[in-house]
C-alpha positions in Angstrom: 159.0 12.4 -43.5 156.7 15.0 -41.8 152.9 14.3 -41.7 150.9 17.0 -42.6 148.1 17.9 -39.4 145.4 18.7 -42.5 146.0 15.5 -44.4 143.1 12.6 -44.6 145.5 10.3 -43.1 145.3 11.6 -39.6 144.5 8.4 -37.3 142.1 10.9 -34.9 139.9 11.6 -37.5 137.2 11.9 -35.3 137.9 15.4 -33.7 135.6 17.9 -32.3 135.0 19.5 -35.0 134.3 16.6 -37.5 132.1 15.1 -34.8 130.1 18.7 -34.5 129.5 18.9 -37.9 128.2 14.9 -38.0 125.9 15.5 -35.4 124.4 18.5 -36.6 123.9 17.0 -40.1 122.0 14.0 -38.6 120.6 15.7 -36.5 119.2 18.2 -39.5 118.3 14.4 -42.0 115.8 13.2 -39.0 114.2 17.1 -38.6 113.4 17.3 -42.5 112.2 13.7 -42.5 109.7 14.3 -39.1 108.9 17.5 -41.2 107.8 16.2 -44.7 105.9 13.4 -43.1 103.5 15.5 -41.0 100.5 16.3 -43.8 99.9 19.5 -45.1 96.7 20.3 -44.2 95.9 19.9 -40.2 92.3 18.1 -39.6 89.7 20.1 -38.1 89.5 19.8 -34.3 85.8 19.7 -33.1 84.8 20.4 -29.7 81.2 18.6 -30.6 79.8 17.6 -26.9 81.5 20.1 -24.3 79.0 21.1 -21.6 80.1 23.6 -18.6 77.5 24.9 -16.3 78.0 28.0 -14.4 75.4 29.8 -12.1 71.8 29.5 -13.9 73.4 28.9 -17.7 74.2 25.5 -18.8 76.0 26.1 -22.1 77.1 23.4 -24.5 78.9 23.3 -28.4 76.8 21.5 -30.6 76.9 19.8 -34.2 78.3 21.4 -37.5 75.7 23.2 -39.5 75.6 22.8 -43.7 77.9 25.7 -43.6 80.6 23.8 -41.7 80.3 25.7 -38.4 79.7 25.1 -34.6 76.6 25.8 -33.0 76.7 27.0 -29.2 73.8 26.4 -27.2 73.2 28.2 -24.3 70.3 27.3 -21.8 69.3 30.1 -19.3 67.3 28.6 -16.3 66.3 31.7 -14.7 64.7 32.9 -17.9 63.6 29.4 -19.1 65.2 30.2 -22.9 67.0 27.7 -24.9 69.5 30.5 -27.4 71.2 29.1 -29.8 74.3 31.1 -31.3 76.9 30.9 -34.2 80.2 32.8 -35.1 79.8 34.6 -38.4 83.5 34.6 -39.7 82.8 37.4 -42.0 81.7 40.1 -39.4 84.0 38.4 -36.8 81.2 38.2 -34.4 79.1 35.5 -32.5 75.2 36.2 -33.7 72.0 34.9 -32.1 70.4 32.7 -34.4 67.5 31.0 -32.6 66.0 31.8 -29.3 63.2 29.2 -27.8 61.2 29.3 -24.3 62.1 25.7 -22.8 58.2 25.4 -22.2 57.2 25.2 -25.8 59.9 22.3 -26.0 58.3 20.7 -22.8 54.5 20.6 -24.7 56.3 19.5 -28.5 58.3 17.0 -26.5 55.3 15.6 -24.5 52.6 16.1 -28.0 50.3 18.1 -25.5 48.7 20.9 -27.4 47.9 24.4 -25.9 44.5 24.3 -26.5 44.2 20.6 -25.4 44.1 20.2 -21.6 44.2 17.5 -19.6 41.5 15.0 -19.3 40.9 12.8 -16.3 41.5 9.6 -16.1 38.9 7.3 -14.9 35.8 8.1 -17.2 33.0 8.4 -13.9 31.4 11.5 -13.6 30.9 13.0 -10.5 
């Protein structure tokens, strides 16, 4: 009685071409699963505290506005400015929103007014 090389009952059932095919099909099971388990919807990557300093600008990304955006703030020393700026996704461009001279923070920071000037301490007149 001849065996047939096709039939099920070949003892080296486990020949290149079976094993190929196994692989590949495991291989394709763990790739779906690792697929369907990462969610749909990334999370939002923030870069909330990232400072670089370069010449006479320190610049630094700040907190989300109401609108769900970034704020950069850019400090020039040489001019003595604090500018803040934002990206306006509609006209795909990065807009000047607020421009203050770092002396007018100094005196709100401090409570000196400008009118007020300094008094000296002591209380003697001279």
């Amino acid at each position: 009685m001849e065996q047939n090389p096709n039939s099920n009952s070949n003892p080296n059932k486990y020949n290149s071409p079976n094993l190929a095919i196994g692989f590949l099909s495991t291989t394709g099971v763990i790739l779906l699963v690792g697929l369907l388990s990462i969610p749909a919807q990334p999370t939002t990557t923030l870069a909330d505290g990232m400072t670089i300093i370069k010449g006479e600008y320190v610049i630094t990304v700040g907190a989300i506005t109401k609108n769900d955006e970034e704020l950069v703030y850019l400090i020039d020393t040489g001019a003595q400015k604090l500018n803040t700026y934002r990206f306006d996704n509609a006209k795909k461009q990065i807009e000047l929103i607020q421009s203050i001279p770092l002396e007018e923070m100094r005196k709100q920071a401090t409570g000196t007014p400008d009118d007020q000037k300094q008094k000296p301490k002591g209380g003697k007149k001279p």
